[in-house]
C-alpha positions, 0 to 999 in steps of 0.5 A: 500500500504504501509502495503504491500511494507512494509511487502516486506521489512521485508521479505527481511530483515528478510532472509538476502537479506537486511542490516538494513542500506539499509532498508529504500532506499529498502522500498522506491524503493518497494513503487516506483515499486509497485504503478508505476505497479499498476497505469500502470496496472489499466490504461491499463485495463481501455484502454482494457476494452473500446478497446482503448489500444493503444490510451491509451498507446500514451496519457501516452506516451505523459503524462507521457515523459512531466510529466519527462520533466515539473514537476507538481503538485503532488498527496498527495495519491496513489488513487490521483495519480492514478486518475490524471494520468487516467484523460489524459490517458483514457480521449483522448481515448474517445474524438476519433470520435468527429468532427468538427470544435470546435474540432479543435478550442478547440485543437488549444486553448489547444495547444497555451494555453500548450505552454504558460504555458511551456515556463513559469512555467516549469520545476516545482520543486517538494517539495519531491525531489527538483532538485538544479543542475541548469544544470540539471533544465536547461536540463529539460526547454530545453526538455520539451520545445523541446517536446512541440514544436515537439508535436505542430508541430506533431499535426498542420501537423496532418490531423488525429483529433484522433491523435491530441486529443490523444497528445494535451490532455494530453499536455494540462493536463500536462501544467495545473498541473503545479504549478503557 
Protein backbone atom coordinates (compact mmCIF):
# COMPACT_ATOMS: atom_id res chain seq x y z
CA UNK A 1 0.00 0.00 0.00
CA UNK A 2 2.24 2.49 0.75
CA UNK A 3 4.79 1.47 -2.37
CA UNK A 4 1.71 2.15 -4.16
CA UNK A 5 0.48 5.57 -2.88
CA UNK A 6 4.00 6.47 -2.77
CA UNK A 7 4.68 5.74 -6.14
CA UNK A 8 1.48 8.25 -6.94
CA UNK A 9 3.03 10.98 -5.19
CA UNK A 10 6.32 10.68 -7.05
CA UNK A 11 4.42 10.69 -10.33
CA UNK A 12 2.75 13.74 -9.24
CA UNK A 13 5.74 15.31 -8.12
CA UNK A 14 7.96 14.17 -10.93
CA UNK A 15 5.05 16.12 -13.98
CA UNK A 16 4.81 19.12 -11.61
CA UNK A 17 1.50 18.68 -10.16
CA UNK A 18 3.43 18.65 -6.64
CA UNK A 19 5.76 21.09 -4.71
CA UNK A 20 8.48 19.40 -2.68
CA UNK A 21 6.60 21.33 0.45
CA UNK A 22 3.37 19.70 -0.28
CA UNK A 23 4.69 16.19 -0.97
CA UNK A 24 4.05 14.76 2.49
CA UNK A 25 0.46 16.01 3.15
CA UNK A 26 -0.43 14.98 -0.80
CA UNK A 27 1.31 11.47 0.16
CA UNK A 28 -0.77 11.19 3.36
CA UNK A 29 -4.19 12.32 1.54
CA UNK A 30 -3.48 9.41 -1.36
CA UNK A 31 -2.99 6.71 1.88
CA UNK A 32 -6.21 8.19 3.30
CA UNK A 33 -8.16 7.55 -0.39
CA UNK A 34 -6.97 4.60 -1.26
CA UNK A 35 -7.24 2.42 1.80
CA UNK A 36 -10.81 4.13 2.52
CA UNK A 37 -11.75 3.00 -1.24
CA UNK A 38 -10.30 -0.33 -0.98
CA UNK A 39 -11.51 -1.07 2.71
CA UNK A 40 -15.10 0.12 1.17
CA UNK A 41 -14.80 -1.51 -1.93
CA UNK A 42 -13.62 -5.29 -0.06
CA UNK A 43 -16.63 -4.59 2.30
CA UNK A 44 -19.42 -4.23 -0.30
CA UNK A 45 -18.35 -7.03 -2.21
CA UNK A 46 -18.36 -9.20 0.77
CA UNK A 47 -22.01 -7.53 1.36
CA UNK A 48 -22.96 -8.68 -2.70
CA UNK A 49 -21.24 -11.97 -2.54
CA UNK A 50 -23.60 -13.19 0.16
CA UNK A 51 -26.69 -10.80 -1.30
CA UNK A 52 -26.73 -8.86 1.80
CA UNK A 53 -25.50 -5.45 0.34
CA UNK A 54 -27.97 -3.50 1.94
CA UNK A 55 -27.76 -4.69 5.24
CA UNK A 56 -24.01 -4.33 4.70
CA UNK A 57 -24.45 -0.91 3.93
CA UNK A 58 -26.66 0.03 7.09
CA UNK A 59 -24.42 -1.83 9.56
CA UNK A 60 -21.48 0.58 8.04
CA UNK A 61 -23.61 3.34 8.20
CA UNK A 62 -24.07 2.95 11.88
CA UNK A 63 -20.30 1.92 12.26
CA UNK A 64 -18.99 3.75 10.78
CA UNK A 65 -21.03 7.62 11.89
CA UNK A 66 -20.42 6.24 15.64
CA UNK A 67 -16.90 5.49 14.76
CA UNK A 68 -16.70 9.59 13.55
CA UNK A 69 -18.53 10.34 16.91
CA UNK A 70 -16.68 7.95 19.73
CA UNK A 71 -13.34 7.39 18.53
CA UNK A 72 -11.72 3.74 19.50
CA UNK A 73 -9.12 1.73 19.11
CA UNK A 74 -7.22 1.61 16.02
CA UNK A 75 -5.51 -0.81 13.85
CA UNK A 76 -1.86 -0.82 13.63
CA UNK A 77 -2.20 -2.48 9.84
CA UNK A 78 -4.17 -1.72 6.85
CA UNK A 79 -5.29 -5.65 6.71
CA UNK A 80 -6.05 -4.99 10.64
CA UNK A 81 -8.07 -2.07 9.65
CA UNK A 82 -9.72 -3.91 7.23
CA UNK A 83 -10.98 -6.55 9.30
CA UNK A 84 -12.12 -4.82 12.03
CA UNK A 85 -14.20 -2.70 10.20
CA UNK A 86 -15.51 -6.14 8.41
CA UNK A 87 -16.47 -7.79 11.56
CA UNK A 88 -19.70 -5.02 12.12
CA UNK A 89 -20.28 -4.80 8.67
CA UNK A 90 -20.64 -8.10 7.49
CA UNK A 91 -21.36 -9.98 10.92
CA UNK A 92 -25.09 -8.19 11.45
CA UNK A 93 -25.99 -9.48 7.96
CA UNK A 94 -25.50 -12.95 8.87
CA UNK A 95 -27.26 -12.85 12.00
CA UNK A 96 -30.89 -11.65 9.85
CA UNK A 97 -33.22 -14.59 10.17
CA UNK A 98 -32.45 -15.61 13.63
CA UNK A 99 -35.03 -15.63 16.31
CA UNK A 100 -36.02 -15.98 19.21
CA UNK A 101 -36.46 -14.92 22.35
CA UNK A 102 -32.42 -14.98 23.36
CA UNK A 103 -32.03 -12.77 20.08
CA UNK A 104 -33.97 -10.01 21.63
CA UNK A 105 -32.42 -10.54 25.22
CA UNK A 106 -28.98 -10.76 23.91
CA UNK A 107 -29.68 -7.21 21.77
CA UNK A 108 -31.25 -5.74 24.68
CA UNK A 109 -27.64 -6.54 26.68
CA UNK A 110 -25.61 -5.01 23.88
CA UNK A 111 -27.62 -2.28 23.90
CA UNK A 112 -27.54 -1.37 27.88
CA UNK A 113 -24.02 -2.56 27.80
CA UNK A 114 -23.12 0.10 24.38
CA UNK A 115 -24.64 2.92 26.31
CA UNK A 116 -22.72 2.48 29.49
CA UNK A 117 -19.56 2.15 27.54
CA UNK A 118 -20.89 5.64 25.59
CA UNK A 119 -21.75 7.60 28.00
CA UNK A 120 -18.42 6.57 29.79
CA UNK A 121 -15.49 6.37 27.56
CA UNK A 122 -16.38 8.47 24.58
CA UNK A 123 -15.12 10.30 22.58
CA UNK A 124 -11.71 8.20 22.53
CA UNK A 125 -8.74 10.46 21.71
CA UNK A 126 -6.69 8.87 19.38
CA UNK A 127 -2.81 8.69 19.86
CA UNK A 128 -2.14 9.67 15.97
CA UNK A 129 -4.28 12.51 15.97
CA UNK A 130 -5.30 13.73 19.26
CA UNK A 131 -8.01 16.35 19.39
CA UNK A 132 -7.15 19.08 22.17
CA UNK A 133 -10.13 21.88 21.38
CA UNK A 134 -12.46 20.72 24.33
CA UNK A 135 -15.19 22.15 22.07
CA UNK A 136 -14.85 20.20 19.58
CA UNK A 137 -14.49 16.91 22.11
CA UNK A 138 -17.27 18.20 23.81
CA UNK A 139 -19.40 18.20 20.38
CA UNK A 140 -18.14 14.61 19.58
CA UNK A 141 -19.63 13.45 23.53
CA UNK A 142 -22.98 15.29 22.81
CA UNK A 143 -23.05 13.43 19.11
CA UNK A 144 -22.17 10.13 19.74
CA UNK A 145 -24.31 10.38 22.70
CA UNK A 146 -27.20 11.76 20.87
CA UNK A 147 -26.55 8.83 18.43
CA UNK A 148 -26.51 6.14 20.59
CA UNK A 149 -29.95 7.29 22.19
CA UNK A 150 -31.56 7.60 18.79
CA UNK A 151 -30.41 4.30 18.00
CA UNK A 152 -31.65 2.73 21.36
CA UNK A 153 -34.97 4.24 20.54
CA UNK A 154 -35.00 3.04 16.93
CA UNK A 155 -34.27 -0.35 17.99
CA UNK A 156 -36.68 -0.59 21.12
CA UNK A 157 -39.90 0.65 18.90
CA UNK A 158 -38.48 -1.57 16.17
CA UNK A 159 -40.77 -4.73 15.63
CA UNK A 160 -38.17 -5.55 12.91
CA UNK A 161 -35.50 -8.22 14.53
CA UNK A 162 -33.34 -7.94 11.39
CA UNK A 163 -33.46 -4.36 11.60
CA UNK A 164 -32.26 -4.31 15.23
CA UNK A 165 -29.43 -6.90 14.56
CA UNK A 166 -28.48 -4.72 11.83
CA UNK A 167 -27.99 -1.41 14.02
CA UNK A 168 -27.37 -2.72 17.87
CA UNK A 169 -24.11 -4.98 16.29
CA UNK A 170 -22.14 -2.58 15.20
CA UNK A 171 -23.29 -0.01 18.12
CA UNK A 172 -22.01 -2.86 20.34
CA UNK A 173 -18.81 -3.39 18.27
CA UNK A 174 -18.19 0.44 18.35
CA UNK A 175 -18.78 0.55 22.21
CA UNK A 176 -16.26 -2.45 22.64
CA UNK A 177 -13.33 -0.84 20.81
CA UNK A 178 -13.32 1.84 22.83
CA UNK A 179 -10.41 2.08 24.95
CA UNK A 180 -10.80 2.00 28.98
Amino acid sequence: MKLLCSGIADWCKRNGAVSDEDYPIILYGIQVSLNTSLKMMGIFLTGAVLHQLAAVFLSMAVFSSMRYWTGGWHSKSHLGCFCTMLIPCVCPSLLTGISGEWMSWGLGCMLVYSIYRIMRYAPCNSKVNPIEDVRILRAKRIGGLAETFALGVLSVFCFDQDLRSLVLFPLCVCAVLLKD
